[in-house]
C-alpha positions, 0 to 999 in steps of 0.5 A: 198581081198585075201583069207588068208585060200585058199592061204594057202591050195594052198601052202599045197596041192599045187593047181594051180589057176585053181584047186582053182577055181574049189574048190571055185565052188564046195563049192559054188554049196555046199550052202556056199557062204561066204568065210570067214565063219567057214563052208567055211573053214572047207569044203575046208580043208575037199576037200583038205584033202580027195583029192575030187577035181576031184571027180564030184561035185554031188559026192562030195556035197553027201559026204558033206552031209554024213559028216555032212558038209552041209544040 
């Protein structure tokens, strides 16, 4: 089943497939492994929409951390 929210921040943001994969892997590395949850969407728009894609995961999970986003 697709993903109704990623496919619609790909549109946005305008990522590719391989962009999409890696931000699915950073949330992932994040703890967050259900897709559909609240906190899953919440981080990939929060990703997206501060342009942390290529930042280096490690980086990217502390931000998500000092944001509040994940423990």
């Amino acid at each position: 089943m697709e993903n109704k929210h990623l496919i619609d921040l790909s549109i946005k943001y305008d990522l590719n497939s391989t962009e999409v994969s890696k931000l699915i892997d950073i949330i992932y590395q994040a703890g967050v492994s259900e897709m559909e949850s609240p906190s899953f969407k919440r981080i990939a728009t929060y990703i997206c929409e501060t342009n942390l894609l290529e930042t280096p995961i490690e980086e990217v999970i502390e931000e998500l951390k000092r944001k509040g986003l994940i423990t």
